[in-house]
N, C-alpha and C positions, 0 to 999 in steps of 0.2 A: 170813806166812800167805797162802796162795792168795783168791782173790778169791769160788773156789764152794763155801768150806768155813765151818762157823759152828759156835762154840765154844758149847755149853751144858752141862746136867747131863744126867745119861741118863733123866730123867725126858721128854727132849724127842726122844728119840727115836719115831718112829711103827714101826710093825711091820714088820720084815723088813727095817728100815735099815740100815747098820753106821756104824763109828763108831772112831774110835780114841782109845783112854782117854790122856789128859794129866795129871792131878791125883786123889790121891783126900784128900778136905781132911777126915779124920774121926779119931775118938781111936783111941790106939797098939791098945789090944785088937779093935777091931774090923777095923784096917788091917791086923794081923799076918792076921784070920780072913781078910781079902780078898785077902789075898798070896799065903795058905796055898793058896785057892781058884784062883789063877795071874791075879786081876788086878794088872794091871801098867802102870806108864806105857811107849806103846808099843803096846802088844797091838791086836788087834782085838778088836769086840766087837758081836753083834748082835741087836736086840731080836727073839725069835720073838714072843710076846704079853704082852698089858697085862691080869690080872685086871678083870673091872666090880667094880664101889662100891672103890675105892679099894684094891683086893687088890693083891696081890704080881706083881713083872715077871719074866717068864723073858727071861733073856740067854743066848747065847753064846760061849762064849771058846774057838778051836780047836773042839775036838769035847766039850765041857763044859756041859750045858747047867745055871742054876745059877738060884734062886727069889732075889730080891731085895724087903724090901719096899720101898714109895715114901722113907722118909724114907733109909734108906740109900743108894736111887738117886742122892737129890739130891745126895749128897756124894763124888759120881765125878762130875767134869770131863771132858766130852768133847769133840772135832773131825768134824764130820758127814763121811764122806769119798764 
């Protein structure tokens, strides 16, 4: 692993970062919906914004933009790139 890049969840990403997805460590029916949606180990992925009081994250994947809520975030692994 490069020395400028730092593995978290995509809860840690800030606004308009990307990010490249490594892991998504969650149960089979929710990972098939995140497959379905084209996350992927691999992919790129960028946060446009963070809902206030704990709402939902918009990502993008390619030209997809997709609502996430926070506990779902937590459970994609990411690489800051």
């Amino acid at each position: 692993m490069k020395d400028n890049t730092s593995t978290t969840n995509l809860n840690g990403l800030l606004t308009g970062e990307s990010a490249m997805i490594i892991a998504i460590q969650t149960d089979d029916a929710l990972r098939q919906r995140l497959l379905a949606l084209g996350f992927r180990v691999g992919k790129r992925i960028e946060l446009i914004r963070k809902a206030r009081f704990s709402g939902p994250l918009q990502v993008r994947i390619g030209t997809t933009d997709i609502l996430l809520r926070k506990q779902e975030a937590a459970n994609i692994l990411i690489e800051k790139i």
